[in-house]
C-alpha positions as CSV (number, residue, x, y, z in Angstrom):
1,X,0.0,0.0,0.0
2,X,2.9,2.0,1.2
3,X,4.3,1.9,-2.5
4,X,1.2,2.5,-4.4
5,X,1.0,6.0,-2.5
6,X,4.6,7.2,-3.1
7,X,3.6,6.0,-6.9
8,X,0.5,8.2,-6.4
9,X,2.2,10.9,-4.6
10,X,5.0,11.3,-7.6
11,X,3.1,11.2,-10.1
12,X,0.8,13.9,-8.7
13,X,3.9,16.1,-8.2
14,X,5.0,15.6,-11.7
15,X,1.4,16.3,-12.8
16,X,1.4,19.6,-10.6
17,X,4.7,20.6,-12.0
18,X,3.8,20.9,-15.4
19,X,0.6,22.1,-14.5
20,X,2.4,25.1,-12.7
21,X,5.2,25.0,-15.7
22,X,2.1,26.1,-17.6
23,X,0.4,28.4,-16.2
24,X,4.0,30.2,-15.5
25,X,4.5,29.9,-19.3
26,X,4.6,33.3,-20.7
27,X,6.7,34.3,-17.6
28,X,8.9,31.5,-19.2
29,X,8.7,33.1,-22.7
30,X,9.9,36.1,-20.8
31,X,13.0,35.6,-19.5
32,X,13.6,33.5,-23.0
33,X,13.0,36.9,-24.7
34,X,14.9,38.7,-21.7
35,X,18.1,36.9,-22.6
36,X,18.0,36.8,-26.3
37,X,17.3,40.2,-26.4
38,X,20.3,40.9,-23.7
39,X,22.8,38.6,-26.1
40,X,22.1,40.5,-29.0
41,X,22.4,43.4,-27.6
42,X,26.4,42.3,-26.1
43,X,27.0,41.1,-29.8
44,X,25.9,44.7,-31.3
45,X,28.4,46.4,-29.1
46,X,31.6,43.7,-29.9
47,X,33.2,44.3,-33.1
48,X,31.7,42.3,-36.6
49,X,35.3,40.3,-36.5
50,X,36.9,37.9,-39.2
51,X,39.4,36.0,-40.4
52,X,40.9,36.9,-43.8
53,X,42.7,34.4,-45.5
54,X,44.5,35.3,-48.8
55,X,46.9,33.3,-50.8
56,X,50.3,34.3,-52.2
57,X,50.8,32.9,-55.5
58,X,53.9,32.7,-57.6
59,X,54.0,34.0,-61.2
60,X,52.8,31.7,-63.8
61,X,55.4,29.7,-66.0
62,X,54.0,31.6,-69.3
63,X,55.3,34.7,-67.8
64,X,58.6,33.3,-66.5
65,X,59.4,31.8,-70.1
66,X,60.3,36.1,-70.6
67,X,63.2,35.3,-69.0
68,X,64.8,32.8,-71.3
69,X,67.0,34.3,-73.2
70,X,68.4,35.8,-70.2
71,X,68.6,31.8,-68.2
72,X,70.3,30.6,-71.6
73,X,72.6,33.2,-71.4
74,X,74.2,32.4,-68.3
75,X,73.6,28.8,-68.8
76,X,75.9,29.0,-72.0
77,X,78.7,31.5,-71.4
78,X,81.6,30.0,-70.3
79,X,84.5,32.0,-68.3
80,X,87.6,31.0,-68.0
81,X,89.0,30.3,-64.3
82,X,92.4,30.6,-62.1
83,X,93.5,27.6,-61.0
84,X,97.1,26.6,-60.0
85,X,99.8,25.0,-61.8
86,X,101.6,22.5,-59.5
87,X,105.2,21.9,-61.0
88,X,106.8,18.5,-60.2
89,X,109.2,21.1,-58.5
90,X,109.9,19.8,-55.0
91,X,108.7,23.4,-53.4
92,X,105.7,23.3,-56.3
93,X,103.3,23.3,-52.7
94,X,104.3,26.7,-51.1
95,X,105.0,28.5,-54.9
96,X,102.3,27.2,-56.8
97,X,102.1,29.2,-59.8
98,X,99.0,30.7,-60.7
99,X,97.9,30.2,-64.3
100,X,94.5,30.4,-66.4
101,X,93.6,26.9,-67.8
102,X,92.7,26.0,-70.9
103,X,89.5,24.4,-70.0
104,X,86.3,26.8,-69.3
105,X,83.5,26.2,-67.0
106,X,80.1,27.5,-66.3
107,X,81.7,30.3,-64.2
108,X,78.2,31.9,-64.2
109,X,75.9,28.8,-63.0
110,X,77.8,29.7,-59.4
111,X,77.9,33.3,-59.5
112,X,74.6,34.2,-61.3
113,X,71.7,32.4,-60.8
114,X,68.9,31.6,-63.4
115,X,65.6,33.0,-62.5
116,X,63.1,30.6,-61.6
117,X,59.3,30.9,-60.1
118,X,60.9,29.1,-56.9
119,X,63.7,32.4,-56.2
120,X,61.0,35.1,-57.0
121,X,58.5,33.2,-54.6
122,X,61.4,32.5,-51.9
123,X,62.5,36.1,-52.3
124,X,58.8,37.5,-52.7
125,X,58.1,35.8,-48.9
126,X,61.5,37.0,-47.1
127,X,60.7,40.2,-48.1
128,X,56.8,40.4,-47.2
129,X,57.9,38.8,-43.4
130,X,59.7,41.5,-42.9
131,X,56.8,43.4,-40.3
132,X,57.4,46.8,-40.7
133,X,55.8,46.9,-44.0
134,X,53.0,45.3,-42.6
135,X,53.1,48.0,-40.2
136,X,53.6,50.9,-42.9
137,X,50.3,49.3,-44.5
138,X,48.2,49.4,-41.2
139,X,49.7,53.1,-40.6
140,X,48.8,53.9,-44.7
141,X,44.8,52.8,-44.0
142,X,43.8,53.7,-40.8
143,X,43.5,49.9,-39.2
144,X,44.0,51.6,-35.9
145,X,42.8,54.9,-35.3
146,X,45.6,57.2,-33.5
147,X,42.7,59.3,-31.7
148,X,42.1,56.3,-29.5
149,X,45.6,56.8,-27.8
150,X,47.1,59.0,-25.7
151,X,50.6,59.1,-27.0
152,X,52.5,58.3,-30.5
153,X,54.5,55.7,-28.2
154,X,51.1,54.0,-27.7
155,X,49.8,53.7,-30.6
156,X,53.5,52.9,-32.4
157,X,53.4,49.6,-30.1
158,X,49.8,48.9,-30.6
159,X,50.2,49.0,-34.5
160,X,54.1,46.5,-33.6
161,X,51.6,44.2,-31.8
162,X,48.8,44.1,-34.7
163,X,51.1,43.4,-37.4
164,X,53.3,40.8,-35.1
165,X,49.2,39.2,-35.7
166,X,49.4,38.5,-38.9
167,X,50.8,35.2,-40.1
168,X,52.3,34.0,-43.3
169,X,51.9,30.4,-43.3
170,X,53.8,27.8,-45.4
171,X,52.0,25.5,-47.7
172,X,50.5,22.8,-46.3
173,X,51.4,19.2,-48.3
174,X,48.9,16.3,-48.3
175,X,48.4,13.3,-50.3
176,X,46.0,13.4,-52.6
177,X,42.9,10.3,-53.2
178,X,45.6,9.1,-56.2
179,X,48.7,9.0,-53.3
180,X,49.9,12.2,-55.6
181,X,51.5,15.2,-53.3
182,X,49.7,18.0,-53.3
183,X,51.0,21.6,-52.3
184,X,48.9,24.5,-51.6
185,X,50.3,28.1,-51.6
186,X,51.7,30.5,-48.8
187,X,48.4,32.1,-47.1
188,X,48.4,35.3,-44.9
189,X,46.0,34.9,-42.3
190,X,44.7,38.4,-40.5
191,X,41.7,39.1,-37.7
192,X,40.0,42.6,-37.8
193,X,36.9,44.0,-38.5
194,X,37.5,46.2,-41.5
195,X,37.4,44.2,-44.8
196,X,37.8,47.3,-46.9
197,X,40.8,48.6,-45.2
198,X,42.5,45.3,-45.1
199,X,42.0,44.2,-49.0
200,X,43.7,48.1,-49.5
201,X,46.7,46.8,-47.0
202,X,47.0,43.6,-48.8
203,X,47.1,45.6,-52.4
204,X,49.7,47.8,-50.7
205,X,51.9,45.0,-49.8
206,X,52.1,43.4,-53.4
207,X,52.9,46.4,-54.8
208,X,55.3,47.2,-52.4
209,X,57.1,43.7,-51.4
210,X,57.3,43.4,-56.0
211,X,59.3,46.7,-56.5
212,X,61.5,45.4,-53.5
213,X,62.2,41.9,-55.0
214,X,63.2,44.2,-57.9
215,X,65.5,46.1,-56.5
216,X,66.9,43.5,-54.5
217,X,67.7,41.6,-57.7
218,X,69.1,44.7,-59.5
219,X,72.1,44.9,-56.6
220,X,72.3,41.0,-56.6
221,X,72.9,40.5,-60.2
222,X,75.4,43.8,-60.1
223,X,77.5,42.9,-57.8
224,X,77.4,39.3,-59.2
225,X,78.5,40.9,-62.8
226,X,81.0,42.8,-60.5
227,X,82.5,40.1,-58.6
228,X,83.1,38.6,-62.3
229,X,84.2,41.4,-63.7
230,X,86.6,41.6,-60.7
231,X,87.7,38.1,-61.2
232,X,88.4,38.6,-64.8
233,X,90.5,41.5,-63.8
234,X,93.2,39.4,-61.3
235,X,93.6,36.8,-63.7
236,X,94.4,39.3,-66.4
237,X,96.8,40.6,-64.0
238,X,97.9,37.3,-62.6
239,X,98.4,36.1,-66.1
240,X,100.4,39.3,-66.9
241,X,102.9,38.2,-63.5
242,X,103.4,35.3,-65.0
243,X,104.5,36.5,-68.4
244,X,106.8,38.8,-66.8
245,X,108.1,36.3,-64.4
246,X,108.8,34.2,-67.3
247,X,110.5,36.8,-69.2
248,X,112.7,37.7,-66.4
249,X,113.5,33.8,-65.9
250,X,115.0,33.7,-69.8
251,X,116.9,36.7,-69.5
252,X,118.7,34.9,-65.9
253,X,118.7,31.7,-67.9
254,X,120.3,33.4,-71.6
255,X,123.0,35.4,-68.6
256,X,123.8,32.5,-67.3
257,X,124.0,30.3,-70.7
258,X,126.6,33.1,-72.2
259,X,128.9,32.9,-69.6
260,X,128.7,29.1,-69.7
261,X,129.6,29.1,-73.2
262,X,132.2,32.0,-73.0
263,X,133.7,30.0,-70.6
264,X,133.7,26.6,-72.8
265,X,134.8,28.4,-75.6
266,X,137.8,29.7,-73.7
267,X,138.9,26.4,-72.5
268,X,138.6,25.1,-76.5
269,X,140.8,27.9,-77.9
270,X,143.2,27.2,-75.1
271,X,143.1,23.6,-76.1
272,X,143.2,24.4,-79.9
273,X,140.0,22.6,-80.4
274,X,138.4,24.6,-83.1
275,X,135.6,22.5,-84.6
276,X,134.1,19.5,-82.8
277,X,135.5,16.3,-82.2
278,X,134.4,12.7,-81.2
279,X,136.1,10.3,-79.7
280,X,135.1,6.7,-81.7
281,X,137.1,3.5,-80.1
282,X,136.6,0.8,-82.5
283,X,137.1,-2.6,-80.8
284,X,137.3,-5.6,-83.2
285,X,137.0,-9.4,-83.5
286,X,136.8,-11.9,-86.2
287,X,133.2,-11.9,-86.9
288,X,132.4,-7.7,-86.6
289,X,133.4,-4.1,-85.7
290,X,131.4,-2.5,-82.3
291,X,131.9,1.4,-82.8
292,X,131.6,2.4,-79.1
293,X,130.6,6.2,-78.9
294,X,131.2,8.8,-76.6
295,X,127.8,10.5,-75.7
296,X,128.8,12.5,-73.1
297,X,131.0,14.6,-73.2
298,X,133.1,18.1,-72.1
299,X,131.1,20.9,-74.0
300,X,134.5,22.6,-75.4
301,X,135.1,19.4,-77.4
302,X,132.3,20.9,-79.9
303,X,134.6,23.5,-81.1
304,X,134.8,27.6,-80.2
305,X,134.1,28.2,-83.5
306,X,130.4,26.6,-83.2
307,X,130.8,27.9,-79.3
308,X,131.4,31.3,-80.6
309,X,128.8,31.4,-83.4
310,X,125.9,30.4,-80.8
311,X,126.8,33.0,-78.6
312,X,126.6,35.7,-81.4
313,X,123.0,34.3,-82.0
314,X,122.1,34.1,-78.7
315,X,123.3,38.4,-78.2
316,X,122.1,39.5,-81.7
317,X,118.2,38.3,-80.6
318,X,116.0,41.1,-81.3
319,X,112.9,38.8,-80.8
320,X,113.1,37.0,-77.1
321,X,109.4,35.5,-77.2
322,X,110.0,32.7,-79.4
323,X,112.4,31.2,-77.1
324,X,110.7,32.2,-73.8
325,X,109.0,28.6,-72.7
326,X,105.0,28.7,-72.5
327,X,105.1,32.2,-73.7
328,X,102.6,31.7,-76.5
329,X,100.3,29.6,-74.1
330,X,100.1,32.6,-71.6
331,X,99.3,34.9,-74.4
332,X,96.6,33.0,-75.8
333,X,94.8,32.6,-72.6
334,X,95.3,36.2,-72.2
335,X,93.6,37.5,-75.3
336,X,90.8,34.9,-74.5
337,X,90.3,36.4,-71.5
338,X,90.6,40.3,-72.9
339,X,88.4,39.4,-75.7
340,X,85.9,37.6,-74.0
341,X,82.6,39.5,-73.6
342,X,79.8,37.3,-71.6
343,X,79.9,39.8,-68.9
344,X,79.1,42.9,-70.6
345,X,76.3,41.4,-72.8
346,X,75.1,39.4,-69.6
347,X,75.1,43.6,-68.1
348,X,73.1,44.7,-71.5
349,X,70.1,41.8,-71.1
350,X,69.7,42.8,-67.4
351,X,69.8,46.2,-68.0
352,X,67.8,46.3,-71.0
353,X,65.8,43.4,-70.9
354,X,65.4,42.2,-67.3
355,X,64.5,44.8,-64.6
356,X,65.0,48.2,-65.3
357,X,62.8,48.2,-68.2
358,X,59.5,49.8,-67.5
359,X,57.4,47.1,-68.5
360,X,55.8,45.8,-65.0
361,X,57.4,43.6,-63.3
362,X,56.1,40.5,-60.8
363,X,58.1,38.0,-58.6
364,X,55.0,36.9,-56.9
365,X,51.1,38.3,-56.3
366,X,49.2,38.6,-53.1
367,X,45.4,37.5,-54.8
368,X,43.5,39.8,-52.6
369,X,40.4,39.9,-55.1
370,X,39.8,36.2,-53.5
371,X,40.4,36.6,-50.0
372,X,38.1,34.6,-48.1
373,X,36.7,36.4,-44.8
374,X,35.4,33.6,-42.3
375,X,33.2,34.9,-39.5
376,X,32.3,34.3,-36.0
377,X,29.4,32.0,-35.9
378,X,26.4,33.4,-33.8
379,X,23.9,31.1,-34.0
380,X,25.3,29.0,-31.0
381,X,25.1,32.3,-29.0
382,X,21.4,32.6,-29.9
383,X,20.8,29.3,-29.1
384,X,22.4,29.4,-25.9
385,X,20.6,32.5,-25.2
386,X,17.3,30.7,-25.7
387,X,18.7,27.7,-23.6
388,X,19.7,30.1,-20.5
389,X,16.4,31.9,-20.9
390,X,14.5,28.9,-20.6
391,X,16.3,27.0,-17.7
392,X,15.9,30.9,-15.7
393,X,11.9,31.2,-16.6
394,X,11.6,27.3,-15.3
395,X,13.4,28.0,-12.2
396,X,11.5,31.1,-11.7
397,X,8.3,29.8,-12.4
398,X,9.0,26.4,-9.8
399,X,10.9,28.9,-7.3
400,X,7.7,31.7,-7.3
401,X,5.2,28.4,-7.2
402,X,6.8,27.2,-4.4
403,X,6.7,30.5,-2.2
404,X,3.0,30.8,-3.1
405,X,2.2,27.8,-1.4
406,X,4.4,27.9,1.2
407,X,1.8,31.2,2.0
408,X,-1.2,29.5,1.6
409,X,-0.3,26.7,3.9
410,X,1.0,29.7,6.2
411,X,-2.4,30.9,6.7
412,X,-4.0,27.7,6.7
413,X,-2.6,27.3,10.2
C-alpha cells in the first residue's frame, strides 16, 4: 500500500509541475525573450570580426618563359678560371704558380643564378615577413585609429603588436585520393573588423614587397657581374705576373748560358779545339766491328768556332718571345680572357631586358580579389541565449510556485 502512495504521490507532483510550468508559461517566454534580447544586444556592441585568408601565388610559367633568353645566357657562357699550376718542383706546394687553364667552365651557374618561379617566390616571402611593411600598411589605412591613444608611443606599439598578428603560413602538403603530393600556396591569415581597409593593405603590400624583390635583384645580379668582372680583372693581372716572371727567368737563364759558353769556348781555344770532335774506339774481333761512342762529353770538345757562333746568336736576338718557354700559351689565354665578352652582354640583357625596363614587373602576387573572410558564428550564442532563458523562466516559475504555497499553507494554520 505503502508503494502504491509514493507512486501516487510522484506522479501527482509531476502532474502539478507541469501544471504550474504552464500556467507560469509566458513568464517562461519572458525571461527566453529577456536573454535573447540581452545577447544581441552584447554582440551589437563587440566588433563584426573575421578571419581573412589570402593566398600568395607565384608568377605563372607563361610569364617566367620572358626570362629565357636571359637563363640561356648564363647557362651558355663560359669564363675562363684561375687555378694553379703545381710543378713537379719539390717546393711546387708553397709556390704554386697561378695560371689560367685551358679548359672553361660555367663560371656563371655559381655566381649568377637563373631566375626561376621558386627564387621570385622565396625572395617575394622574405621580403613580405619582414613586419614593418606590414606596419607601414596598417599606418597607410587607418586599421587603428591614432585618436584612440594617448601618445604616438602608444599607438606605435599597438600597430608592432597588430602586425606581429598576422601570419604568413607555409603551404600545407597532403596526399591526394591518387597518393599524388599535393602543395597549396603560402596564405596570410589576418583578424579585424575592417574588410575594406584590409583588402587596401593587402594591395599595398604586393605592390610594395614586387618593387622590393626588384631592386633587390638589381644589386644582386650587379654585384654578381662585379664580382666577375673583378675576377676577370686578377687573372688578367695574374696572367700578366706570369709572363713577366717568365720573361725575367730567360733573360737569368740566356745570362747565365753566355757565360757558360764563353767560358767553354775559352777552354777550346786554349786547347786548340776549333771545330768538334768525337772520340770513336773501334774494338774488333773476327766476326764484326762494335763502334763504341762517346755521348757525353766536355762541352769545349764541340769546337769555339760553333761555341762562338751560338753565342753571337744568342746576343744578336732582337725577338726574345720565341724562345721564352709557355710564352705563347700565356698569351693565348690572355687574349681569351681580354676578348671575352659574356659579362658585358650578360650587363646589357639585365639592363635592358630584365629589370629596369619599364614594363611591369612581378616576382609573386598577393590575390586579394579572392580573400576569403570567415566569420564568428552566432547562432550558438542565440541558441544558448534561448537555452539560458529557458532554464531561468523554469526555475522562476518552480521557485515563485513554491513561495506561493508555502503562503497558503501559512495561513491555513
Amino acid at each position: 500500500m505503502k508503494k502504491n502512495s509514493q507512486v501516487n504521490n510522484e506522479e501527482i507532483n509531476l502532474i502539478e509541475l507541469i501544471y504550474t510550468l504552464w500556467e507560469g508559461k509566458w513568464k517562461i517566454a519572458v525571461a527566453v525573450v529577456i536573454s535573447y534580447i540581452a545577447m544581441i544586444g552584447y554582440q551589437l556592441n563587440q566588433t563584426n570580426n573575421f578571419t581573412a585568408i589570402t593566398e600568395v601565388k607565384p608568377i605563372s610559367p607563361l610569364l617566367i618563359k620572358k626570362y629565357s633568353t636571359f637563363n640561356n645566357l648564363i647557362s651558355s657562357s663560359k669564363t675562363p678560371v684561375i687555378t694553379t699550376d703545381a710543378n713537379a718542383d719539390a717546393n711546387a706546394d708553397a709556390n704554386a704558380n697561378t695560371v689560367i687553364t685551358n679548359d672553361s667552365v660555367d663560371g656563371f651557374l655559381g655566381v649568377i643564378p637563373k631566375i626561376t618561379r621558386k627564387k621570385f617566390l622565396n625572395m617575394y616571402i622574405g621580403i613580405l615577413q619582414d613586419r614593418r611593411l606590414i606596419q607601414d600598411g596598417i599606418r597607410k589605412f587607418n586599421l587603428l585609429e591614432a585618436s584612440q591613444y594617448s601618445d604616438e608611443q602608444e599607438y606605435n606599439e599597438a600597430i608592432i603588436r597588430l602586425a606581429s598578428s598576422v601570419k604568413i603560413l607555409t603551404p600545407l602538403i597532403s596526399k591526394g585520393k591518387k597518393g599524388k603530393i599535393e602543395n597549396s600556396y603560402h596564405t596570410i591569415e589576418f583578424v579585424h573588423d575592417d574588410a575594406k581597409k584590409w583588402i587596401s593593405v593587402l594591395k599595398y603590400l604586393d605592390e610594395v614587397v614586387n618593387k622590393l624583390v626588384k631592386e633587390n635583384l638589381i644589386i644582386e645580379y650587379n654585384n654578381a657581374l662585379l664580382f666577375l668582372k673583378s675576377k676577370e680583372k686578377y687573372a688578367l693581372e695574374d696572367i700578366s705576373e706570369k709572363i713577366n716572371n717568365n720573361t725575367i727567368d730567360y733573360e737569368r737563364e740566356m745570362s747565365d748560358h753566355l757565360s757558360y759558353l764563353k767560358e767553354q769556348s775559352e777552354i777550346a781555344k786554349k786547347l786548340g779545339i776549333a771545330q768538334s770532335t768525337v772520340e770513336v774506339q773501334t774494338l774488333g774481333n773476327q766476326n764484326a766491328l762494335l763502334s763504341n761512342i762517346q755521348t757525353v762529353s766536355p762541352f769545349y770538345l764541340r769546337g769555339y768556332e760553333a761555341i762562338d757562333k751560338e753565342i753571337e746568336l744568342i746576343e744578336s736576338r732582337n725577338n726574345k718571345k720565341p724562345f721564352i718557354k709557355g710564352l705563347f700559351e700565356l698569351e693565348k689565354k690572355k687574349r681569351a680572357i681580354e676578348q671575352d665578352r659574356t659579362i658585358e652582354r650578360s650587363k646589357i640583357i639585365i639592363d635592358s631586358t630584365l629589370l629596369l625596363n619599364n614594363q611591369e614587373f612581378s616576382a609573386a602576387s598577393i590575390d586579394a580579389i579572392t580573400t576569403k573572410f570567415v566569420y564568428k558564428n552566432n547562432k550558438r550564442s542565440s541558441w544558448l541565449a534561448i537555452v539560458i532563458g529557458l532554464i531561468v523562466g523554469v526555475f522562476y516559475v518552480i521557485i515563485s510556485n513554491s513561495f506561493q504555497s508555502l503562503r497558503v499553507i501559512s495561513k491555513k494554520d
